[in-house]
C-alpha positions in Angstrom: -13.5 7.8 -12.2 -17.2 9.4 -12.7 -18.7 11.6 -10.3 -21.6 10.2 -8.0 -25.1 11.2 -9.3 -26.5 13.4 -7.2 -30.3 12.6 -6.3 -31.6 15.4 -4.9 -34.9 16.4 -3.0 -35.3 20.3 -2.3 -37.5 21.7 0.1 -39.0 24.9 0.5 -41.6 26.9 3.2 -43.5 29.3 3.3 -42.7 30.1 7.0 -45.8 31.5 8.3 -44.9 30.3 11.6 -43.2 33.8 12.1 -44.5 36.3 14.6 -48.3 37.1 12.8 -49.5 39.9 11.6 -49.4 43.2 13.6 -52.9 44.8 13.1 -53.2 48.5 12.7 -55.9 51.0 12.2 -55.0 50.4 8.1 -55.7 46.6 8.8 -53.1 43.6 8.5 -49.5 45.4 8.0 -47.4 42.9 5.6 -44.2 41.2 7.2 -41.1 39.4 5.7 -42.2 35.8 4.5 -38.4 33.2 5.1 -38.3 30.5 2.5 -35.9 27.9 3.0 -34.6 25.4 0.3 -32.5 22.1 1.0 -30.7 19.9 -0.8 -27.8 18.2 -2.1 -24.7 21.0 -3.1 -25.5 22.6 -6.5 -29.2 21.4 -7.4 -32.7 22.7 -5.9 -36.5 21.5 -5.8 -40.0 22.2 -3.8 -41.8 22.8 -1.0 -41.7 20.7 2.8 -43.4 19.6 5.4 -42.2 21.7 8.6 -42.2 18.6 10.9 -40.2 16.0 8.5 -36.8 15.3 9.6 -33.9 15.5 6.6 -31.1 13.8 6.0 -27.0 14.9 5.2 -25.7 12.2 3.4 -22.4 10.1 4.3 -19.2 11.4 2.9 -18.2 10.9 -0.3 -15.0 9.2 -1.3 -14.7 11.3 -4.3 -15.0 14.7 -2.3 -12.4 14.2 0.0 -14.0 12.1 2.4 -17.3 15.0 2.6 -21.2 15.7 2.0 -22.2 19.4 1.4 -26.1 19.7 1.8 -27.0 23.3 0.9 -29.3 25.6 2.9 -30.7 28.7 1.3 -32.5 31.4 3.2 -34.9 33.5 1.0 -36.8 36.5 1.9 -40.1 36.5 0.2 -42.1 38.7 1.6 -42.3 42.4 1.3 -40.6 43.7 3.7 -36.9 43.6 4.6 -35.1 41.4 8.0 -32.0 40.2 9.0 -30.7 36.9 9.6 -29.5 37.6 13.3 -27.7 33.7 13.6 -27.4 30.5 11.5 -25.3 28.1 13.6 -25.6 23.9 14.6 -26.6 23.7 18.0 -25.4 21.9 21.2 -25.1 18.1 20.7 -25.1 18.0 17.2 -23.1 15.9 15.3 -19.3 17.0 15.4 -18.6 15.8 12.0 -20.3 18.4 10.4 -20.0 22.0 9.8 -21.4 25.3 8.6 -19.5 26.7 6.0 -20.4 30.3 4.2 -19.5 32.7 1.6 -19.2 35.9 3.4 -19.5 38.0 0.0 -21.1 35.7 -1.8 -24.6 35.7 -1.0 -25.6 32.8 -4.1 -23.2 30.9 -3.0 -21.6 30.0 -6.0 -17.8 30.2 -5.3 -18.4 26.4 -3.2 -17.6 25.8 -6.7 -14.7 27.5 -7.8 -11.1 26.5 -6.7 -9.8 28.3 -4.4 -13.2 30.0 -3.3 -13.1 32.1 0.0 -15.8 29.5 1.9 -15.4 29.9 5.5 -16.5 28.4 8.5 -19.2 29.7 10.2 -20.0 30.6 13.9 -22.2 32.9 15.2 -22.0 35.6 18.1 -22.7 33.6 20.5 -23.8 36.6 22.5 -26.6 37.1 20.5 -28.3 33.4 20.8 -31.7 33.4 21.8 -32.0 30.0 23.5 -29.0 28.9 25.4 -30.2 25.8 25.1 -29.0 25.4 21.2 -26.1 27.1 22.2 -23.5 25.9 20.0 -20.1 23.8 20.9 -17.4 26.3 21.4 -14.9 26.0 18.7 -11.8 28.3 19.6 -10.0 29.7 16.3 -12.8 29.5 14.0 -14.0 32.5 12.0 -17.0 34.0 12.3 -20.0 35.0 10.2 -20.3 38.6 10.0 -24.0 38.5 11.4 -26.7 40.0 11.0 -27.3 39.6 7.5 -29.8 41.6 5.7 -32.3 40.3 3.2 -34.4 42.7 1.2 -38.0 42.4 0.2 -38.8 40.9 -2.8 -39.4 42.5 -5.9 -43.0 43.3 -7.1 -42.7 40.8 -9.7 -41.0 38.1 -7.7 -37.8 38.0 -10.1 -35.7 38.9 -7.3 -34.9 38.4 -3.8 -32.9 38.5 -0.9 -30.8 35.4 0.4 -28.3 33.7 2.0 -26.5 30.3 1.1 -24.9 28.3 3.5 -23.3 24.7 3.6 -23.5 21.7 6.2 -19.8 20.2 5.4 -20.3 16.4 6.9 -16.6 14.9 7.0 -15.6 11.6 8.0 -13.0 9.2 7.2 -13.8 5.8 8.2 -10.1 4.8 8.5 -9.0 7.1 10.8 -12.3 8.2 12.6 -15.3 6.1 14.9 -19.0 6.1 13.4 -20.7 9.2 14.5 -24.5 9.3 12.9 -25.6 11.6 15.8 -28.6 14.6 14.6 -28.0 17.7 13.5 -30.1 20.5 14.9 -29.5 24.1 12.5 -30.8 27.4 13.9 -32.2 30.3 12.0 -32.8 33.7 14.5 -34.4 36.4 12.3 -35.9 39.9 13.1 -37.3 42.7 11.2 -39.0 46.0 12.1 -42.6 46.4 12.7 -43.3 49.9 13.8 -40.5 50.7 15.3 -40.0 47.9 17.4 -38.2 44.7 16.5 -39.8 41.1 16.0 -38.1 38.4 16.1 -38.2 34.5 15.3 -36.0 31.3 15.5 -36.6 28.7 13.2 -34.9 25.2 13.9 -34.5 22.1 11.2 -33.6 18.3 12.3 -31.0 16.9 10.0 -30.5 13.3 10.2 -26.7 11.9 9.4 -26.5 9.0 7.2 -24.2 6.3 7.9 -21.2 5.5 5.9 -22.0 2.6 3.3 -20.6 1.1 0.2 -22.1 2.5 -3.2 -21.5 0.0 -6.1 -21.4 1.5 -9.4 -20.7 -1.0 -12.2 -18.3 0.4 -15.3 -19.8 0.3 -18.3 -22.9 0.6 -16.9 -24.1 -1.3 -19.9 -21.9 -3.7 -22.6 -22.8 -4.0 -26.2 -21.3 -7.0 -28.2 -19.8 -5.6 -31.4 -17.3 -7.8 -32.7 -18.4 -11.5 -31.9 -19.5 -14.3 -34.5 -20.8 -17.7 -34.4 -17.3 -18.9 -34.9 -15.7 -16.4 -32.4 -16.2 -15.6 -29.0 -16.5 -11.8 -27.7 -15.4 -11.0 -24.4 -16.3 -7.5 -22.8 -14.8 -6.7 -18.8 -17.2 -5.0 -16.1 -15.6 -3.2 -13.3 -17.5 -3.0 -9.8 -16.1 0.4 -8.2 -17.3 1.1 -4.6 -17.4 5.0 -4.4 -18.8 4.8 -0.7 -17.5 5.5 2.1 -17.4 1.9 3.5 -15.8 -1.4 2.5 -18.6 -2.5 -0.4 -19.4 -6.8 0.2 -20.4 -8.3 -2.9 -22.5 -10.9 -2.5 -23.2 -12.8 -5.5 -23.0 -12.1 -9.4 -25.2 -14.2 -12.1 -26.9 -13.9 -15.1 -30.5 -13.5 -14.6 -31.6 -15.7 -17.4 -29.0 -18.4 -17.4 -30.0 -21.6 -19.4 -28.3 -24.6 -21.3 -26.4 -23.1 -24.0 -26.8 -19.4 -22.8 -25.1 -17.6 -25.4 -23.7 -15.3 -22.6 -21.8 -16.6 -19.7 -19.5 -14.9 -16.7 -15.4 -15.6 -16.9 -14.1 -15.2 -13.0 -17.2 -16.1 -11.4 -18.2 -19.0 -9.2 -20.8 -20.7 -11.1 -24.7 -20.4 -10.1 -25.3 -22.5 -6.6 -21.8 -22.4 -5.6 -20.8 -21.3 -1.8 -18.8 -18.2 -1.6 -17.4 -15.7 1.0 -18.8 -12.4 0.0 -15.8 -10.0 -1.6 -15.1 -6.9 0.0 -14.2 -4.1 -1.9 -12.2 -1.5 0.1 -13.7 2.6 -0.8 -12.7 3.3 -4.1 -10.7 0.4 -5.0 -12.9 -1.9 -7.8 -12.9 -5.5 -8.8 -13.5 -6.8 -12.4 -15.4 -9.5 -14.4 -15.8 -10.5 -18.0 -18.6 -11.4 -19.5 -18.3 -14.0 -22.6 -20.6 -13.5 -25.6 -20.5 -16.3 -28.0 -24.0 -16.1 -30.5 -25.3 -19.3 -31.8 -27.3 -17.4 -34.8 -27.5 -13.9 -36.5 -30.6 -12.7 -34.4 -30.2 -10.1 -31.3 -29.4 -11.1 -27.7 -30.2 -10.2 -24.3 -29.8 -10.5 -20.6 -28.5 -8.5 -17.5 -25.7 -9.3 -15.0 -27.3 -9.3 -11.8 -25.2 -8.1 -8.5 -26.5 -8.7 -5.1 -24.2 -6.5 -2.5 -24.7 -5.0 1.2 -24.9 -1.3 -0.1 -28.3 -0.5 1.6 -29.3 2.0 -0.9 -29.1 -0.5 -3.8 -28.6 -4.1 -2.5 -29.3 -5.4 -7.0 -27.6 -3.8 -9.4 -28.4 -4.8 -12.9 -25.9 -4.2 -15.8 -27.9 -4.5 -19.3 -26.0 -6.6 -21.5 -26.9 -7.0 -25.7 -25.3 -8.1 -28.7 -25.2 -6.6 -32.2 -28.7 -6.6 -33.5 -27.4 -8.1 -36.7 -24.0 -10.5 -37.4 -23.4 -9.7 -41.1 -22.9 -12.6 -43.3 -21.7 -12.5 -46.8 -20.0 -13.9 -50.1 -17.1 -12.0 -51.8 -16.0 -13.1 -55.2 -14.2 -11.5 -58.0 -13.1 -12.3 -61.6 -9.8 -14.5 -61.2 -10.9 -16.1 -57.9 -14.1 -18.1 -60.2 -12.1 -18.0 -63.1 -8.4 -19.3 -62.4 -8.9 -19.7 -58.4 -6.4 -17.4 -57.9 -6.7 -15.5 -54.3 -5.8 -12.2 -55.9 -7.1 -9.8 -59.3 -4.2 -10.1 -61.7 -3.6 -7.4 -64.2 -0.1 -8.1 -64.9 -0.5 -9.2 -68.7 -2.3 -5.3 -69.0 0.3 -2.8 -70.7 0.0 0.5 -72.4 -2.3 1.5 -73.8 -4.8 -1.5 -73.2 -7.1 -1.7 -70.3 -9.0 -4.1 -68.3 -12.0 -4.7 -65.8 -12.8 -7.2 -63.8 -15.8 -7.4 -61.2 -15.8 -7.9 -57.4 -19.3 -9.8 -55.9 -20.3 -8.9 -53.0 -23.7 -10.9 -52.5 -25.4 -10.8 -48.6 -26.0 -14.2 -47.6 -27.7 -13.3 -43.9 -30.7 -11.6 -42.3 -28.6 -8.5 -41.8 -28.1 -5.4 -43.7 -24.7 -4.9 -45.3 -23.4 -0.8 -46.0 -20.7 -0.3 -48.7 -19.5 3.0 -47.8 -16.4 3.4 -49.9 -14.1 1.6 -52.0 -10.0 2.7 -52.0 -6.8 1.5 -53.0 -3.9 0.7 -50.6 -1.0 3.5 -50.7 -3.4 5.4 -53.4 -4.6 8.5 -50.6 -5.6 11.0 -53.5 -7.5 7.9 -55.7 -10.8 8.9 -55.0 -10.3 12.8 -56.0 -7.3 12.5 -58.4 -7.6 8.9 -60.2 -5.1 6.9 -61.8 -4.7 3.7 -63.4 -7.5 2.3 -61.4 -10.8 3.5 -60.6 -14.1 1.7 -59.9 -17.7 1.3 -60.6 -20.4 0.3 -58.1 -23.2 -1.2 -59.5 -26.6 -3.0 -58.2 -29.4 -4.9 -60.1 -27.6 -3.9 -63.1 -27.7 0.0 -62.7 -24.7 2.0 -61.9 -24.5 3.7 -58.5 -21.4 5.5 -59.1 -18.0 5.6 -59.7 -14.6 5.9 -57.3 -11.4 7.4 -58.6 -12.8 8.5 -62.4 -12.6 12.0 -62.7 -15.5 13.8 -63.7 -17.5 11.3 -63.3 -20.5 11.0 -60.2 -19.1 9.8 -57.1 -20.7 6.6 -55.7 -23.6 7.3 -52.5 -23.6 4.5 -50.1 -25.1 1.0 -50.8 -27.0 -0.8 -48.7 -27.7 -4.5 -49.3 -30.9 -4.5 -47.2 -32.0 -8.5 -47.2 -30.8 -12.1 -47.6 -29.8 -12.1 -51.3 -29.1 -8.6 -52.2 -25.8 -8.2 -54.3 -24.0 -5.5 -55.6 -20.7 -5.5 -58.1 -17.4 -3.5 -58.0 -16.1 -3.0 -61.4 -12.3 -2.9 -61.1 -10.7 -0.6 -64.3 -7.1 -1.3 -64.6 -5.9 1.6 -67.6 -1.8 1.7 -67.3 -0.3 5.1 -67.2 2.6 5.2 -70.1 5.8 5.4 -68.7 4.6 5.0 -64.8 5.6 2.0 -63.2 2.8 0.4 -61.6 3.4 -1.3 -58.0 0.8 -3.8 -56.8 -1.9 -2.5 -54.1 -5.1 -3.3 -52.6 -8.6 -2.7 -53.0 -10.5 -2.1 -49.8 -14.4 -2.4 -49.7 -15.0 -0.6 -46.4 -18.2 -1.6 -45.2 -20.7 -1.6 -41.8 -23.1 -4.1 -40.9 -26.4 -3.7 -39.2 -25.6 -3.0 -36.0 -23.3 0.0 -37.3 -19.7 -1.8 -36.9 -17.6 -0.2 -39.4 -15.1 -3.2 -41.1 -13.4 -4.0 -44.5 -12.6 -6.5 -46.9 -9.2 -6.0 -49.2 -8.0 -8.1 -52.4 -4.6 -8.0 -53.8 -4.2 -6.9 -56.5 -1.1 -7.2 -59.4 -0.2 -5.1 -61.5 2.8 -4.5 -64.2 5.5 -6.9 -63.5 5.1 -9.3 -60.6 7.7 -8.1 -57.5 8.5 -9.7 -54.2 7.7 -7.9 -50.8 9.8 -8.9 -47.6 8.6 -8.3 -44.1 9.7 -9.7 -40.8 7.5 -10.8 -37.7 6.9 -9.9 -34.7 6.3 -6.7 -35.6 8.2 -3.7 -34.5 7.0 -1.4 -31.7 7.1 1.4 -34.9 4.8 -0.3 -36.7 7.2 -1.0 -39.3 7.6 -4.5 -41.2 11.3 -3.9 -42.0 12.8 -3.6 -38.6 11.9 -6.2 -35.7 13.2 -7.5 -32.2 13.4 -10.6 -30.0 13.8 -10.3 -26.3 14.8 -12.9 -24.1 15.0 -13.6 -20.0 16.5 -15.9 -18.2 16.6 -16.5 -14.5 20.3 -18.0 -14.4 22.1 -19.2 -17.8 19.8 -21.7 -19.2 18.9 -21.0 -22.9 16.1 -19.3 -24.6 14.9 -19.6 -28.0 12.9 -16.7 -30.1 11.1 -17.7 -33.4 11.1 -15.2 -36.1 8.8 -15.2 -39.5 10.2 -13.9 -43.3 7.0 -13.1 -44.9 6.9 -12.5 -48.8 3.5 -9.9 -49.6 4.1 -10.1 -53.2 3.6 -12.2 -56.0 7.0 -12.8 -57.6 9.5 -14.7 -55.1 11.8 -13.0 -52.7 15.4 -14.6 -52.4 16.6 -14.3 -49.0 20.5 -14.7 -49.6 21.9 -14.5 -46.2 20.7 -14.1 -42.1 24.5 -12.7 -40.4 24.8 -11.2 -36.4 27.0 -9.2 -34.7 27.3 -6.9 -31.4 27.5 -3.7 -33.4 31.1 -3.4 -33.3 31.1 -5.4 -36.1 32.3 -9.0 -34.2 30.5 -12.0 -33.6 27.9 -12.0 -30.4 29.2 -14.3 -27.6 25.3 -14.8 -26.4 23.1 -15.4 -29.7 23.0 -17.9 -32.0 21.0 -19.6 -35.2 19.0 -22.8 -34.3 19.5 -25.8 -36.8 16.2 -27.1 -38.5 17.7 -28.7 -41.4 16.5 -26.3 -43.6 17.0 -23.0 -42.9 19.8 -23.2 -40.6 22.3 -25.5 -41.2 25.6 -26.0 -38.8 24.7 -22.8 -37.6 24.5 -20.8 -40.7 21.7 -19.5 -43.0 20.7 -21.9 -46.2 19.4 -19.1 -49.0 15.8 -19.6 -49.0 13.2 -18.3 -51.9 10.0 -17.6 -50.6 6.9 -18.1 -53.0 4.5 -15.3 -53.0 2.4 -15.0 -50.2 5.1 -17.7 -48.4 6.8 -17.7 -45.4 9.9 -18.9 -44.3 10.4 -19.4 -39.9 13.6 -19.1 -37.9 14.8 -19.7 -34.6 17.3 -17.5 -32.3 18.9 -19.0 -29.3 19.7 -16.9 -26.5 21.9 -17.9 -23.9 24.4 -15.9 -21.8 27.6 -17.3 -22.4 29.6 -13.8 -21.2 27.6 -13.8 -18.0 26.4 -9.8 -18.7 23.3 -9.4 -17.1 22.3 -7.5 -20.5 23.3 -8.3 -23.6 22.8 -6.9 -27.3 23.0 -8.0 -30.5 21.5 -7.0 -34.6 20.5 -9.5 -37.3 20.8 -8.7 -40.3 18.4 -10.3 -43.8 19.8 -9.9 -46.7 18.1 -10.2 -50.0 18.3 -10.1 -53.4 17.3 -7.1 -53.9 19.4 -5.9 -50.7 23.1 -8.0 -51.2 25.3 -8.9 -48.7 28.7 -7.3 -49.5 27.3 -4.9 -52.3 24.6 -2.0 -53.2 23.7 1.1 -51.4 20.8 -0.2 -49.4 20.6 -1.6 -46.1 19.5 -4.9 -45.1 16.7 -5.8 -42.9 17.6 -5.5 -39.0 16.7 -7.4 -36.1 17.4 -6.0 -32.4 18.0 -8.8 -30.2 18.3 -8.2 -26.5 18.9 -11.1 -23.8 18.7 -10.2 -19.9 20.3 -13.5 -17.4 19.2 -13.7 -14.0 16.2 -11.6 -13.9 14.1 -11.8 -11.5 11.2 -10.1 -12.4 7.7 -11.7 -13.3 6.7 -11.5 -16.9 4.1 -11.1 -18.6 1.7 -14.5 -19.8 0.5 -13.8 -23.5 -2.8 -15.8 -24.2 -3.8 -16.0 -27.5 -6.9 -17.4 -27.1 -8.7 -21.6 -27.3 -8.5 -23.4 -30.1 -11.9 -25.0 -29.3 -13.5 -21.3 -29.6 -12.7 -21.4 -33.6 -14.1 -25.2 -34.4 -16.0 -25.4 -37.9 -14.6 -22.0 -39.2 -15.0 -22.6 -43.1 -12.5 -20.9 -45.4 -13.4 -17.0 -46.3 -14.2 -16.6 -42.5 -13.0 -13.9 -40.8 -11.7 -14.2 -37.5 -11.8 -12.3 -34.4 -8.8 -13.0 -32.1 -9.1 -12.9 -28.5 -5.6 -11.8 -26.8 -7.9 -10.4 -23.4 -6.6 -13.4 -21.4 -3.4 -12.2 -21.3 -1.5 -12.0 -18.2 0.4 -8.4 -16.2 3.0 -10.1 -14.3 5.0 -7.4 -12.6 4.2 -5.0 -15.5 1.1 -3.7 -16.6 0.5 -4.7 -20.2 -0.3 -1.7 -22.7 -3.4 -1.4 -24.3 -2.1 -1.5 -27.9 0.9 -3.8 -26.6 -0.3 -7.2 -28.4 1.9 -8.5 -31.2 0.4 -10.7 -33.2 1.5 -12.6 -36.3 1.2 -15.6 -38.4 4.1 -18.6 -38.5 2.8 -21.2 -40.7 -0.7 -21.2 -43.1 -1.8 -23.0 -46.0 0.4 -23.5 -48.9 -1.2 -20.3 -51.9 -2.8 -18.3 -48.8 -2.3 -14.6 -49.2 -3.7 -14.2 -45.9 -2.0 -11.6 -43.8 -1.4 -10.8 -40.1 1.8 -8.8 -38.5 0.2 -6.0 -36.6 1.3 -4.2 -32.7 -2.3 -3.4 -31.5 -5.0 -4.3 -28.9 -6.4 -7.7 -27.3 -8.5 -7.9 -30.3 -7.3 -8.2 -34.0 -8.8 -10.4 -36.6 -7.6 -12.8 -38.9 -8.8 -13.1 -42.5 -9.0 -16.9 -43.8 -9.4 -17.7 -47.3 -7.9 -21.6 -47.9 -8.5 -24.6 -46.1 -5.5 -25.9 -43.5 -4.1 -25.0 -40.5 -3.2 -21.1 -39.8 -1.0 -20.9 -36.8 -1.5 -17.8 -34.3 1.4 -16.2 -32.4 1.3 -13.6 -29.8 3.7 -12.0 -27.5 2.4 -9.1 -25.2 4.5 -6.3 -23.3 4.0 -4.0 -21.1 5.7 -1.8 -18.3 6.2 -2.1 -14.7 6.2 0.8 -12.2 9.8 1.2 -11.8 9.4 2.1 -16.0 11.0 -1.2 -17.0 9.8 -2.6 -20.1 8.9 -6.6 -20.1 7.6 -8.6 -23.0 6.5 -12.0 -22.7 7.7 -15.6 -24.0 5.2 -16.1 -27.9 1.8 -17.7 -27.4 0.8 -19.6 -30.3 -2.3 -21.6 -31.1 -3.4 -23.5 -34.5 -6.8 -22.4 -35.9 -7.6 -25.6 -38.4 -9.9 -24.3 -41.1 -12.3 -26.6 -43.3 
């Protein structure tokens, strides 16, 4: 939670009202001059009017239910006095206080923890006026008054003064209203030839009322990640940081219109009857606000909010999109050549080499950046080389290279307007007697409005291999382990999907799926689903997945033992990890089934269909998990699962990634990609839940 911004006015006299000049036979003798300075704890200003009333202002929330409003005295003049009393008079407000730093005459320890700031009540022997005597307050400590203030220095760099504190503290639960005056007192003397003169100088406070004080959170939202194919969604919070309940009133866009590109998510729509929403003191409420551009040009509006805070009944929140939405064509060699979705340099062998070009031609209104080009699971490529290294070129003239030693290392290219193109020359020289695994090359690149994002091809190399991960992903991050959980509120069964994907070119054989409860016997509470093809009576059919296939199967939990909790492991085994034989270990699963629980879980949401309509092949998607649901746990920020289960048949595209609501797809064939998500978080007793897979189809033309 931010600290309130402090607004503050500071006022200052030159208090000539004091006892005037003495006259002597030398002429005018020179007395103290008081200065006084008021103002919000910690900040200062200029000078006053001597008959304007001021204000304390309500308590603050964030400050333990208090104001502090500083008052400094300053002597001026030339001549030394004392500050006799400082004390609130009779009838004033009981809510607030004097406060002082005994040995602290700047006042600065109101800032330090632990600081020795005492209350502070004058001899009350010493008043001058009984009639501002102040209320009696048995107990309190004292101020050791008088206080002496020297003269100022002949140049005015220094001084004498004296900070004190009105403490205004009041807790609306537990306390009634009290916005009765202030009146402070200041008694001064000072010596004037021998004798003593004194003068009392009095200042009206006024005490503000306790009010809600909105303040929105962000106070502005900036649209980064949405295109015309995918809908950005952005949350503001309305915090009331005052020290009453906060109404809200109404919320709107203040240029809504047919086919606003912006619109407001849990709002009543413009013209609709609400009751206002309270918001208790520093409790908050939240919106979103939907951004969905219909072009590549830069948007704006403001969210208007119409409360009861008397300070600041319309708050406006700025809201803008990306000044630019990149758009762009990326071609390489093989892909016009053979259609092939990946560079293949598998025919390339000692000591032959081979380039092919990557196209990277900027088909919008917005300025593309290439800042770097690297290779997957290559982290020294750029300084060290290798087999592969890369030239950037534009209008025919090379920029630079990546990866080539000695050679100049690419600047930064920017492909300013609607047409500009650059090439990546791709160098594929094989190392002799290195084995060469396949990789990626990754263009990283920024668009106009300074969103960093990057574009990868595979890439093969030597001979083709297989590459097997499972989905969901694992809370590790790894794509060799993964885990299926399941809930059931009596003994009814439950059934959890898991995806084989194959990330490499040559097929991957998976020769058998086996369970057991890690002793080694057969779970009583888990079992495989029949689908007539990769299950089969209950048992696993051998299954060769393609390159860049997938193959899906389904668990079925359901509590036969009648354990509250039970536990079981599945196991993949490959070709290149056997059952029976071989040092390595298969491929785990973690299964874990909970019957009768009671608890409310988490609703995943991965987003409308309807949002991705017309999304052409090469598109890459942003995917909007935001409408996800807590249940009785509070879902993580990075505790979105998401994953492919079915694409079009040759698709290399990839998704199996633990992250954030937002995570974006990469399309690059027509047909139907389907969309899973399962999110999880934790409740406040620490127990984990996950939810039940959302899944939605994005068809792609």
């Amino acid at each position: 939670m931010r600290a309130r911004a402090k607004n503050v006015v500071w006022l200052v006299a030159m208090m000539s009202w004091l006892v005037g000049a003495c006259s002597t036979d030398s002429g005018v003798q020179k007395i103290p001059s008081l200065s006084v300075s008021i103002g919000l704890a910690g900040q200062g200003g200029n000078a006053y009017s001597p008959t304007k009333t001021y204000s304390i202002p309500a308590p603050d929330k964030l400050q333990g239910n208090a104001s502090f409003t500083e008052v400094t005295y300053y002597n001026i003049g030339e001549r030394g006095m004392n500050l006799v009393n400082v004390y609130i008079a009779e009838g004033s407000n009981p809510y607030v206080e004097l406060l002082w730093a005994e040995n602290d005459p700047t006042g600065e320890s109101l800032y330090v923890s632990g600081s020795p700031v005492l209350s502070c009540h004058p001899n009350l022997s010493s008043v001058s006026d009984p009639a501002l005597l102040p209320p009696a307050r048995d107990g309190s400590p004292t101020c050791s008054f008088p206080v002496s203030m020297t003269a100022a220095s002949a140049d005015s760099n220094s001084y004498g003064r004296r900070k004190f504190w009105l403490k205004y503290t009041f807790d609306i639960e537990t306390q009634e209203p009290n916005t009765s005056p202030v009146k402070l007192v200041a008694q001064i003397d000072w010596k004037e030839d021998s004798l003593t003169q004194e003068g009392v100088l009095v200042i009206d406070f006024d005490v503000e009322a306790c009010t809600g004080n909105l303040v929105a959170a962000p106070s502005q939202l900036d649209f980064l990640a949405a295109t015309p194919t995918s809908a950005e969604k952005l949350e503001i919070c309305m915090i009331n940081e005052g020290c009453a309940d906060l109404e809200i009133v109404s919320i709107s866009l203040q240029n809504p219109s047919p086919g606003e590109e912006f619109s407001l998510e849990d709002v009543p729509p413009p013209g609709t009857t609400i009751e206002p929403v309270s918001i208790n003191p520093l409790a908050q409420e939240c919106f979103k606000v939907r951004y969905l551009p219909q072009d590549g040009g830069k948007d704006t509006n403001f969210v208007v909010i119409e409360t009861n805070d008397p300070k600041t009944p319309i708050k406006t929140v700025p809201i803008q999109s990306d000044s630019c939405i990149e758009s762009y064509e990326l071609t390489h060699t093989d892909q016009v050549d053979s259609g092939l979705v990946y560079m293949d340099f598998s025919s390339v062998t000692f000591p032959d080499s081979q380039d092919k070009i990557i196209h990277l031609l900027n088909t919008g209104q917005c300025p593309i950046t290439l800042n770097e080009v690297a290779f997957q699971n290559l982290n020294d490529f750029a300084t060290k080389g290798g087999p592969f290294w890369v030239e950037v070129r534009k209008n025919g003239s090379s920029i630079g290279f990546y990866g080539k030693p000695g050679a100049p290392v690419a600047n930064k290219v920017v492909l300013q307007n609607q047409n500009d193109a650059l090439d990546v020359l791709v160098h594929f020289q094989p190392i002799e007697n290195v084995e060469v695994e396949s990789t990626e090359v990754i263009l990283k690149l920024k668009n106009g409005g300074g969103k960093a994002f990057n574009e990868s091809i595979q890439i093969q190399a030597g001979d083709p291999v297989g590459e097997l991960a499972l989905a969901p992903p694992s809370l590790g991050g790894s794509s060799i382990l993964s885990q299926l959980w399941f809930y059931s509120e009596q003994t009814e069964a439950k059934m959890g999907e898991l995806t084989f994907y194959n990330y490499g070119l040559a097929p991957v054989t998976v020769t058998a799926v086996t369970m057991d409860n890690g002793f080694g016997q057969p779970p009583q509470d888990f079992s495989l689903v029949d689908d007539g093809n990769a299950v089969v009576d209950g048992n696993f059919v051998e299954q060769s997945i393609d390159g860049f296939g997938l193959v899906n199967l389904t668990v079925k939990y359901q509590s036969v033992s009648n354990a509250f909790k039970s536990t079981a492991f599945l196991y993949v085994w490959t070709d290149e990890y056997p059952l029976g034989g071989g040092e390595k270990t298969p491929y785990v699963v973690n299964l874990t089934g909970f019957a009768g629980f009671q608890k409310i879980l988490p609703i995943a949401n991965a987003g409308d269909p309807a949002n991705y309509q017309g999304v052409t092949a090469g598109t890459t998607i942003t995917l909007d998990g935001s409408g996800s649901q807590d249940g009785d746990a509070e879902i993580f920020d990075t505790g979105y699962q998401w994953w492919l289960s079915a694409k079009p048949a040759g698709s290399a595209a990839k998704l199996n990634k633990l992250g954030g609501a937002l995570e974006t797809l990469k399309t690059d064939l027509p047909g139907t990609y389907r969309v899973n998500l399962i999110v999880f978080g934790q409740t406040s007793d620490s127990t984990a839940l996950y939810s039940a897979p959302h899944s939605i189809d994005i068809i792609v033309q």
